[in-house]
C-alpha positions as CSV (number, residue, x, y, z in Angstrom):
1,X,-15.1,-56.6,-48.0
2,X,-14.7,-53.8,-45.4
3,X,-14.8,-55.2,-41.7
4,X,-14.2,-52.3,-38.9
5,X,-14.8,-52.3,-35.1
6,X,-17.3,-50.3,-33.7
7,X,-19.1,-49.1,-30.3
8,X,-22.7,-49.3,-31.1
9,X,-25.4,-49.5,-28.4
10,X,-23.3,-49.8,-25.7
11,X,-21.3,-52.8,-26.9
12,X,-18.3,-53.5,-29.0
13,X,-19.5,-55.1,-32.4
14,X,-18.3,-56.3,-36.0
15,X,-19.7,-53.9,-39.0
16,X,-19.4,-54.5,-42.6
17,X,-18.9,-51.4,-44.8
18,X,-20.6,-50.9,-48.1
19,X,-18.8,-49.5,-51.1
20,X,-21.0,-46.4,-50.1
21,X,-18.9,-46.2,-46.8
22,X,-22.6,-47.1,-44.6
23,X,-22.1,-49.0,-41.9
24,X,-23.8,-52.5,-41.0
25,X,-23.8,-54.6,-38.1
26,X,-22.5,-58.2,-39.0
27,X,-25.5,-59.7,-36.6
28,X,-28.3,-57.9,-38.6
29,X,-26.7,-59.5,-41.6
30,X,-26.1,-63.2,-41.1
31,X,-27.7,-65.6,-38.7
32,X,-25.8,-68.3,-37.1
33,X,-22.8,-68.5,-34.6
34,X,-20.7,-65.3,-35.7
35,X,-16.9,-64.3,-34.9
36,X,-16.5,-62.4,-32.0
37,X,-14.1,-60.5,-33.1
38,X,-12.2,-59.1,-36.6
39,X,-9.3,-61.6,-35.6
40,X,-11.5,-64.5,-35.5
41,X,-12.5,-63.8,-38.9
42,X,-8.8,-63.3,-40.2
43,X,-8.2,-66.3,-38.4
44,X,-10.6,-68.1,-40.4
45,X,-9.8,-71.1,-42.7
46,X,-9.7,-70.5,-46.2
47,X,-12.9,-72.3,-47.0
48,X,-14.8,-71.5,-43.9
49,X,-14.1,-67.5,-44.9
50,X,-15.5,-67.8,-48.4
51,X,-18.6,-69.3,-47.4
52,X,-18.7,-66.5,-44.4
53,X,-17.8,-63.5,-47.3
54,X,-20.5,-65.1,-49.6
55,X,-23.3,-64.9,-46.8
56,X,-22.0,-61.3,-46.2
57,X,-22.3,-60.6,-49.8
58,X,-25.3,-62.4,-50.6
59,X,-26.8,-60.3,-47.4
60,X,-25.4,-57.0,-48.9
61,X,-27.1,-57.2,-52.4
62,X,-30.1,-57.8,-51.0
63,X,-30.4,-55.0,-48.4
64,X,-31.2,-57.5,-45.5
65,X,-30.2,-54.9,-43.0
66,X,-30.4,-51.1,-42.7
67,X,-27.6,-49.1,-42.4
68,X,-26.4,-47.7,-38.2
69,X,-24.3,-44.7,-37.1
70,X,-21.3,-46.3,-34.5
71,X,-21.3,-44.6,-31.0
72,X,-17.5,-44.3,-31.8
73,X,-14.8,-46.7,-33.6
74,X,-12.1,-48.8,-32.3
75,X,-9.4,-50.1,-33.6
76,X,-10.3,-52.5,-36.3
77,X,-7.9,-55.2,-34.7
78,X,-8.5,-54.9,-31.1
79,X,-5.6,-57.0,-30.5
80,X,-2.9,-57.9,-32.6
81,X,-0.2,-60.6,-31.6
82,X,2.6,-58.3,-32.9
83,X,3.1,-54.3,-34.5
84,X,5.7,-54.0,-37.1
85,X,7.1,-50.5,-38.6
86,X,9.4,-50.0,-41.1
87,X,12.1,-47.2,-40.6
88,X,12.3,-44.7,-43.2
89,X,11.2,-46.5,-45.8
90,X,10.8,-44.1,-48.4
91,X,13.0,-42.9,-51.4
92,X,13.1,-39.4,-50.6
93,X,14.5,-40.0,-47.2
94,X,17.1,-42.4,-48.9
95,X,18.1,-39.4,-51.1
96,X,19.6,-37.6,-48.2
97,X,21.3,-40.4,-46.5
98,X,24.8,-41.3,-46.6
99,X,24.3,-45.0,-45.9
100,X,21.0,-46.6,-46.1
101,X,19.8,-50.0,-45.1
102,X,20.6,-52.8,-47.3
103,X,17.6,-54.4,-46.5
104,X,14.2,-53.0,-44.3
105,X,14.4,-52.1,-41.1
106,X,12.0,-52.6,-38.3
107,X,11.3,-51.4,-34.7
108,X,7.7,-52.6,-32.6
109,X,4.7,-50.5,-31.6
110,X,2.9,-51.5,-29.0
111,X,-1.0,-52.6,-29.3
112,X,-1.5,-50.4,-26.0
113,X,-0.7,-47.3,-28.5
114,X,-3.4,-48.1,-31.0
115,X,-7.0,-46.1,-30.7
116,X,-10.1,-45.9,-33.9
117,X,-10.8,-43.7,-36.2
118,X,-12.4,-40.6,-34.8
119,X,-10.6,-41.0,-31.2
120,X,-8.1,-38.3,-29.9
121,X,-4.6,-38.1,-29.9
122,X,-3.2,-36.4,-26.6
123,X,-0.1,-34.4,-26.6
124,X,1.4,-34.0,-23.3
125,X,3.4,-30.7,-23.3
126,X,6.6,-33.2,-22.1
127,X,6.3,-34.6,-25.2
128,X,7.7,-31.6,-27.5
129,X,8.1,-32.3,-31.3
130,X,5.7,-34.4,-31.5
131,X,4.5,-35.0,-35.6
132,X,2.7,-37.5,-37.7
133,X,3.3,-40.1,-40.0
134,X,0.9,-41.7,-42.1
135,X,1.4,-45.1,-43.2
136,X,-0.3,-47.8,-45.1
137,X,-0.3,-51.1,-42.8
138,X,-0.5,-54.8,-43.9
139,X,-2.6,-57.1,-42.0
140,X,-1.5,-60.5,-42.0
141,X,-3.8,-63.6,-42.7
142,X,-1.7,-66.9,-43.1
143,X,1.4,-67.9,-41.2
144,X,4.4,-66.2,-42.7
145,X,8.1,-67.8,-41.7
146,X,10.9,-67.5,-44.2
147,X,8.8,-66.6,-47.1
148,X,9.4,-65.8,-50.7
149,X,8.5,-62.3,-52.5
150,X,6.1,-64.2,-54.7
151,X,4.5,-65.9,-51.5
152,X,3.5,-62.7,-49.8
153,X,0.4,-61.1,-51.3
154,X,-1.4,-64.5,-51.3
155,X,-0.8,-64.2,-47.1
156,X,-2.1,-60.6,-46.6
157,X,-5.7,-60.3,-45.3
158,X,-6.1,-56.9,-45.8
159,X,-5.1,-53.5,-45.4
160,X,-5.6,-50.6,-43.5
161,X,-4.4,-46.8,-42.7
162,X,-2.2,-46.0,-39.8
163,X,-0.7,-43.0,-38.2
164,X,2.3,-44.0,-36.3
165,X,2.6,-40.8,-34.3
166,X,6.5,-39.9,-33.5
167,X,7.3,-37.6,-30.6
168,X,11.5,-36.4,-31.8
169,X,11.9,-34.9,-28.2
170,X,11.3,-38.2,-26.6
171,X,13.1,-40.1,-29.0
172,X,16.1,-37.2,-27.9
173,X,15.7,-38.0,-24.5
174,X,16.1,-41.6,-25.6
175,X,19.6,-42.0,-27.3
176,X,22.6,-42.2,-26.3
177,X,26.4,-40.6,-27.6
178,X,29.1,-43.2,-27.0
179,X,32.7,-42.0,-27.7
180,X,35.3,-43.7,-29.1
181,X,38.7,-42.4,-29.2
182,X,40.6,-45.8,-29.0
183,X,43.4,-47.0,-31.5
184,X,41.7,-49.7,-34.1
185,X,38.0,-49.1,-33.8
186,X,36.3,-50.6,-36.9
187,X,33.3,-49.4,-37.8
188,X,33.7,-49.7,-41.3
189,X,30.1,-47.7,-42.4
190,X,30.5,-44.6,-40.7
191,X,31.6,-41.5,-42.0
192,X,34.0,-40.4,-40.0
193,X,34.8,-37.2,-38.9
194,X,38.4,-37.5,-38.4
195,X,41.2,-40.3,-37.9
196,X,39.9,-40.8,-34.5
197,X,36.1,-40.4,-34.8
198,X,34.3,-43.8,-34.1
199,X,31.4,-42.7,-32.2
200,X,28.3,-44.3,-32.1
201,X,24.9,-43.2,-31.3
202,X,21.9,-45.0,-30.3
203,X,18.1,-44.7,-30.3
204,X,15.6,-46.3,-28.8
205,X,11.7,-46.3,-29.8
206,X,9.8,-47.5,-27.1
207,X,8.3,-44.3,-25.8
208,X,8.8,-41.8,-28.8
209,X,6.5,-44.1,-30.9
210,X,4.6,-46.0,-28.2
211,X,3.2,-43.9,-25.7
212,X,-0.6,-44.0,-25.6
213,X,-2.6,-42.6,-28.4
214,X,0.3,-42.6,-30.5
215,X,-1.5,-45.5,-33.3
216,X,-4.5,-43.9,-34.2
217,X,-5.5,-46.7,-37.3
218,X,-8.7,-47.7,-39.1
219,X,-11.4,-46.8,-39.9
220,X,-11.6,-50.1,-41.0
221,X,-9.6,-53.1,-42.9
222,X,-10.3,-53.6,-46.6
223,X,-9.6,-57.2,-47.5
224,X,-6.6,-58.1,-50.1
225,X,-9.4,-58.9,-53.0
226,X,-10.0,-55.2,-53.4
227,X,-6.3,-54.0,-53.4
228,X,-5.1,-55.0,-56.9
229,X,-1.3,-53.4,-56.2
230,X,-0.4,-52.3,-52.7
231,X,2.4,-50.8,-54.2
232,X,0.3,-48.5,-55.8
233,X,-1.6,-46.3,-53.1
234,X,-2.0,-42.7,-53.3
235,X,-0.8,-41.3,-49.4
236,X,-2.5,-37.7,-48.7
237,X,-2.2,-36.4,-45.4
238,X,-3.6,-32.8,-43.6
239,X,-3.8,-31.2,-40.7
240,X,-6.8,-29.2,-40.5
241,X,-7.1,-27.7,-43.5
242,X,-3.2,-28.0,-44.5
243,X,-1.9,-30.7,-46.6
244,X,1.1,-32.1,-45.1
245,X,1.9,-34.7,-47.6
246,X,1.4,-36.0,-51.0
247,X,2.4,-39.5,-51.6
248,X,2.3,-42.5,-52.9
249,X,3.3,-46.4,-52.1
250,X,5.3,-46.7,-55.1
251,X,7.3,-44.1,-53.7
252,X,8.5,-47.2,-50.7
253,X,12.0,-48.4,-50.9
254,X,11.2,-51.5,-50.1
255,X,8.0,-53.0,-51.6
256,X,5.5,-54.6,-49.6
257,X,6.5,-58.0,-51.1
258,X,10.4,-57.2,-50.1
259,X,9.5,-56.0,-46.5
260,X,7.1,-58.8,-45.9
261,X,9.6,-61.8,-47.0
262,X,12.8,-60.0,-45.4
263,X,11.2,-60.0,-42.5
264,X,9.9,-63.4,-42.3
265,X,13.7,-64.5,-43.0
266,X,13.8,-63.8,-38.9
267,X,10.4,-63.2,-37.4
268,X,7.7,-65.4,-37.6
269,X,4.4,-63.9,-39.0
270,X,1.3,-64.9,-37.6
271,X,-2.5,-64.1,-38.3
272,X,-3.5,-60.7,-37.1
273,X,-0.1,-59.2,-37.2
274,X,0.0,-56.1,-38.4
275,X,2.9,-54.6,-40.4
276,X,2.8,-50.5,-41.2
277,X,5.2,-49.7,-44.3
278,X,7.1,-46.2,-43.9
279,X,5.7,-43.0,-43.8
280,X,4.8,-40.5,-46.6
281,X,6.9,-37.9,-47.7
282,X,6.2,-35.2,-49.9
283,X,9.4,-33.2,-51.0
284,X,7.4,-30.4,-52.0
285,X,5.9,-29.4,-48.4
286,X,7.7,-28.7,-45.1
287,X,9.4,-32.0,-43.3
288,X,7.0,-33.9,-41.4
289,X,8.9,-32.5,-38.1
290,X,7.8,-29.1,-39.3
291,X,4.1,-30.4,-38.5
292,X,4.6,-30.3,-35.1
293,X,1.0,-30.8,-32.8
294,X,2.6,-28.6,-30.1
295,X,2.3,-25.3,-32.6
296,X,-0.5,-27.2,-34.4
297,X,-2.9,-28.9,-32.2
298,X,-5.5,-29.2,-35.4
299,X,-7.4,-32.6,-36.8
300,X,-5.4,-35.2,-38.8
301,X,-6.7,-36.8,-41.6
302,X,-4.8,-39.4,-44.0
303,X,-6.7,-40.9,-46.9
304,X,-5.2,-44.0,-49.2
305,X,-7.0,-44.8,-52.0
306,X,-8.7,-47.9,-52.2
307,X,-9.2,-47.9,-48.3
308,X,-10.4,-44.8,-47.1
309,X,-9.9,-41.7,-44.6
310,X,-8.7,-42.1,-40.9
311,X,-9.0,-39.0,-39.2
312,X,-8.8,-38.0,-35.5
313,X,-8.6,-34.8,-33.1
314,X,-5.4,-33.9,-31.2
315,X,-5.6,-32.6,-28.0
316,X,-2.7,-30.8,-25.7
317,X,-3.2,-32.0,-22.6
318,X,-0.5,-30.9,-19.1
């Protein structure tokens, strides 16, 4: 099943998305008390969604309702409890490193950030290098805490295509360059420069990843039934008419089963989470901070197969 969040008519409704890609509201299909929202159908019990994705089904084979054109798309989650990204979670970014992370890393993006498929990404000219990064996400349907690899895909709900838009100038402006010259400083993983190198230097992600507009995601959730290996995902990306990447999920680090249970081992998963894997990265094309939307203001459009194409306009705005 393919649930996504639409405007239609004025109001914010639940559609259910054929195989074709047409569009149908939930309330023309079943009768009844309905879910308000995506979450509340995530949020379902396990036996209370079967019967609801039988009626949905059942409704769909039979062509009880005709198809509808949105007024625009939201977010398919309107409001997730949490947003998780993994950090550089790719193998050709791990070729060029001198340490990498044992285990995944994670940093938060903010709900606030997140707008639908077909909405537009502004680009203040403050915001320099500013570049995407398209990026599989996981949504979470069962309560994850200190899970096992083999317990993972059996929680997932569905999944979904995000672009977690990175502004580098920002996340400049944001670090910070402490030096060390001091006898016995032990930071045993760096490379140092010299006898007395221990620098350290810090980043943080709040603004650089979170500033409005910066999650355009959607156009719609595809439930876990329909994703046989999410470790298997073609990633293509463009902007206009440039392909920008070529990847896939097999190309991850860390596996979607890894990621999931690491992170578990410390944060609590709830329903309606969502969790966004690592960007794609194609070696054979420019770095994604070549694809800057300052010099390249054009459409971006990612498609994973099995899920669909999320694209959206990006505007530069003073």
């Amino acid at each position: 099943m393919r649930l996504a969040t639409i405007i239609a008519s004025g109001a914010e409704k639940i559609a259910v998305v054929d195989q074709a890609e047409r569009l149908f509201l939930l309330e023309d299909l079943i009768a009844g008390e309905l879910p308000r929202t995506v979450l509340d159908i995530v949020e379902m019990p396990k036996e209370a969604y079967g019967r609801f994705a039988k009626a949905v089904a059942d409704a769909l084979a039979v062509g009880k309702a005709g198809a509808i054109k949105p007024d625009s798309w939201l977010p398919p989650l309107r409001k997730p409890g949490k947003i998780v990204g993994v950090a550089l979670n790719n193998d050709a970014i791990a070729r060029q490193t001198y340490k990498y992370f044992k285990h995944p890393a994670f940093f938060m993006k903010a709900p606030s950030a997140l707008i639908g498929h077909g909405e537009t990404v502004r680009i203040r000219r403050e915001y320099g290098l500013t570049h995407p990064e398209p990026e599989l996400a996981v949504i979470i349907g069962k309560r994850l805490s200190g899970a096992s690899e083999a317990e993972i895909l059996d929680a997932v709900f569905g999944y979904t295509i995000i672009n977690d838009v990175t502004s580098v100038s920002i996340k400049d402006e944001d670090s910070i360059h402490f030096e060390f010259r001091r006898e016995g400083a032990n930071i045993p993983w760096r490379r140092a420069k010299s006898s007395d190198d221990a620098d350290i230097y810090l980043t943080y992600h709040m603004r650089s990843k979170n500033t409005d507009t910066f999650g355009p995601m959607g156009p719609w959730i595809v439930t876990a039934d329909e994703i046989a290996d999410p470790n298997a995902l073609t990633v293509d990306s463009w902007l206009g008419e440039k392909m920008i990447a070529e990847d896939s999920t097999a190309n991850l680090r860390f596996s979607v089963q890894h990621t999931l249970a690491h992170l578990s081992r410390n944060v609590t998963l709830e329903p309606g989470d969502i969790v966004h894997m690592g960007t794609a990265v194609d070696p054979k094309r420019e770095a994604l901070r070549e694809q800057n939307f300052q010099l390249m203001p054009w459409p971006v459009k990612i498609t994973i197969s099995g899920i669909g194409t999320l694209c959206n306009p990006v505007e530069i705005v003073d």
